[in-house]
Steps between C-alpha positions, in 0.01 A plus 500: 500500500437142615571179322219239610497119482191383528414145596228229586439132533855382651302248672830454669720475192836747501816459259744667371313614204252716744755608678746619191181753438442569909845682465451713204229652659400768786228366675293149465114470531404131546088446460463214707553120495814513609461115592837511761666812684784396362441658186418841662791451766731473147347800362552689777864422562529715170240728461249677681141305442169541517275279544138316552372157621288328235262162556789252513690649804544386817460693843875582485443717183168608597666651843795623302320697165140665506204391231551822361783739468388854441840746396623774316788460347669812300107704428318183425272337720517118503272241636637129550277198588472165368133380396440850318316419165594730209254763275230522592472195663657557861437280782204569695744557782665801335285601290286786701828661614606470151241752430564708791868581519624357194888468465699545191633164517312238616738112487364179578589174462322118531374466088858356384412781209709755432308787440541891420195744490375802527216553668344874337187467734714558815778650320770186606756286353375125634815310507508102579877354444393162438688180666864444528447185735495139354230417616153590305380469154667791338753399224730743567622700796472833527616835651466889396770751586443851423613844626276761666660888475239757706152421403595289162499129447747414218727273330324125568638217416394150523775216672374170359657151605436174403294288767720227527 
């Protein structure tokens, strides 16, 4: 069994907040905008982390983290990129291999929106974490943590913080 934090939207913001939930868990998934290394390079120091460049980052996390992150982690089969739309409207960009090889949990990032859907046409969970950053027009900042034990995703929980 894992214990997953999943992140998006830093835009280069870190505190001790994030990082009181970094350490509870196993592993952290970041969908892109990290905004400033140093938010990754602090996640790292406790945790391993996985993670994508989204539209915001510079060549340094572009060189560093893919566009997508493709995994298995315990039986499930996860797919990480940023700009990934939701059910059923994926980015054109994703959307074909969508189709093809569909994962069982597809993350992405970039709306500010936390999200959490299935998606019975392809037989996923669509998962989008919503922004913890400062910057953007969401109210409040978000994060999901949940555990995943063989092929089951369980026990999900919304982290909420207020954006300011």
């Amino acid at each position: 069994m894992r214990k997953i934090l999943l992140l998006s939207d830093t835009h280069g913001h870190i505190d001790g907040a994030i990082l009181k939930h970094v350490k509870l868990a196993d592993e952290v998934w970041h969908a892109g905008d990290i905004g400033d290394l140093k938010v990754t390079d602090s996640i790292k120091k406790l945790k391993p982390l996985k993670a994508v460049y989204g539209n915001i980052d510079d060549a340094k996390a572009r060189a560093e983290f893919p566009l997508h992150n493709r995994f298995t982690c315990e039986d499930v089969n996860v797919w990480i990129t940023h700009i990934g739309g939701y059910p059923p409207k994926y980015n054109s960009r994703v959307r074909d291999e969508l189709k093809l090889n569909p994962p069982d949990l597809f993350i992405s990032g970039h709306s500010h929106i936390l999200k959490v859907m299935p998606d019975k046409k392809l037989n996923l969970i669509h998962m989008n974490p919503g922004a913890v950053g400062k910057h953007g027009f969401h109210k409040k900042r978000t994060m999901l943590r949940f555990k995943i034990d063989s092929k089951q995703i369980k026990d999900l929980e919304i982290i909420e913080f207020e954006r300011r």
